[in-house]
Each structure stands twice: as C-alpha cells, then as structure tokens.
C-alpha positions as CSV (number, residue, x, y, z in Angstrom):
1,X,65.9,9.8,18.3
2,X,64.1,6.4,19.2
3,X,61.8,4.3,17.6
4,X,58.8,5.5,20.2
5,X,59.9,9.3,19.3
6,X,60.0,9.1,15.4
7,X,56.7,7.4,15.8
8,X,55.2,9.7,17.7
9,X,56.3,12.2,15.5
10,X,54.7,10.9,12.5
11,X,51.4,10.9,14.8
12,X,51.7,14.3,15.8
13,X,52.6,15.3,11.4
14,X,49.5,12.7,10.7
15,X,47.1,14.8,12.9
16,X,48.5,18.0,12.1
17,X,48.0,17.3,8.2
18,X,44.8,15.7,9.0
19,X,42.5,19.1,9.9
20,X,41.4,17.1,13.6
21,X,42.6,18.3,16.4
22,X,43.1,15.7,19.9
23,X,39.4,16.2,20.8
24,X,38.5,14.8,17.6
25,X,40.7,11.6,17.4
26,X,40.1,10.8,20.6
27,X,36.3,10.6,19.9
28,X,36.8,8.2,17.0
29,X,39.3,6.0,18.9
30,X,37.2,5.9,21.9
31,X,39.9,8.2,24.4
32,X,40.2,11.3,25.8
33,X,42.1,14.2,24.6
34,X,44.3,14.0,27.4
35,X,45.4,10.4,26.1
36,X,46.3,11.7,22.2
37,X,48.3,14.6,24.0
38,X,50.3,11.5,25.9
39,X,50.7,10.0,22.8
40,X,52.1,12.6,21.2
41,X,54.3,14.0,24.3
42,X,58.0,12.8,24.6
43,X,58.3,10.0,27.1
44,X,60.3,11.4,29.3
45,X,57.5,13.9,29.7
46,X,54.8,11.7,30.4
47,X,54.2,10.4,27.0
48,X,52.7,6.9,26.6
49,X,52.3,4.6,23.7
50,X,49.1,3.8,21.6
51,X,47.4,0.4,22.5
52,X,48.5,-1.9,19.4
53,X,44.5,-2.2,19.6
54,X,44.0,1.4,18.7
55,X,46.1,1.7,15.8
56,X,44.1,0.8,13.7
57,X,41.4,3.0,14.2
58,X,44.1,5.8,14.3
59,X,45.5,5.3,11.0
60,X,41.7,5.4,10.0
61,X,41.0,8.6,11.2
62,X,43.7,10.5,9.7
63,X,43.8,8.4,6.5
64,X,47.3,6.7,6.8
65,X,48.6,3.0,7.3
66,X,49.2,1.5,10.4
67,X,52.9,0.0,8.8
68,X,53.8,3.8,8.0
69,X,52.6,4.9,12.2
70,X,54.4,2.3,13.6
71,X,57.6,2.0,11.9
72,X,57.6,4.6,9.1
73,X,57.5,2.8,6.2
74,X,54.3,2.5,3.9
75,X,54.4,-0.3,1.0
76,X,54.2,2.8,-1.4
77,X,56.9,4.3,0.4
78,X,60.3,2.5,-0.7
79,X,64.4,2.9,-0.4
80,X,63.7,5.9,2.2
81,X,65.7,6.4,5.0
82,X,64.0,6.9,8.8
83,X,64.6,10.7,8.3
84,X,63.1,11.5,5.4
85,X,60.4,10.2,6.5
C-alpha cells in the first residue's frame, strides 16, 4: 500500500472515529462533500490529495495531528511500524 493510501486511510479512520460525517468536514475546511469523498477514495478511483493548506484545519476538526495524517506517526506515537498504525 502507498504512502497516499495509508494516509488516506488514516483520514477515512480519523472521520469515522470522529462522529462527522463528509458534509461536516467539508463545512469546517471550506469544501464540498464531494472533495472529502476524493480524499478519501483510492487514486486510481478518482481520489485526490488534501491541499498541504487544508491540513491543518483537518486535523482540527477531527482532533488529530497533522504529523500523524500525513505520515502516521504522532510525537506520542513511538517505535510503531506503518501497519499498526
């Protein structure tokens, strides 16, 4: 799996754990729905990537770091691999 998918992943966990559904994070980051789903979809499905501009708003609204979205690892989060994560 690629970098792109695992974080992708970890956005589509983060929103799931989160209570919000697309709708919703797209309202606080300024998008529309359709542009979460993208973000969430595989890229060989259409998927696109966040704007490095809207990350940070989107690890605001569902209350995780931007360092743990983009690459998986949080600075409380140590010595795991990329799949426990």
């Amino acid at each position: 799996m690629s970098d792109i998918d695992l974080m992708k992943k970890r956005l589509e966990r983060a929103l799931l754990i989160s209570g919000m559904n697309q709708t919703e994070l797209g309202k606080i980051v300024g998008v529309s729905q359709q542009a979460v789903q993208k973000w969430i979809s595989p890229v060989g499905e259409g998927g696109t990537v966040p704007r490095l501009s809207k990350f940070k708003k989107i690890a605001e609204a569902l209350k995780v770091s931007e360092s743990w979205l983009l690459t998986g690892i949080d600075s409380h989060i140590e010595n795991m691999t990329r799949e426990e994560l």
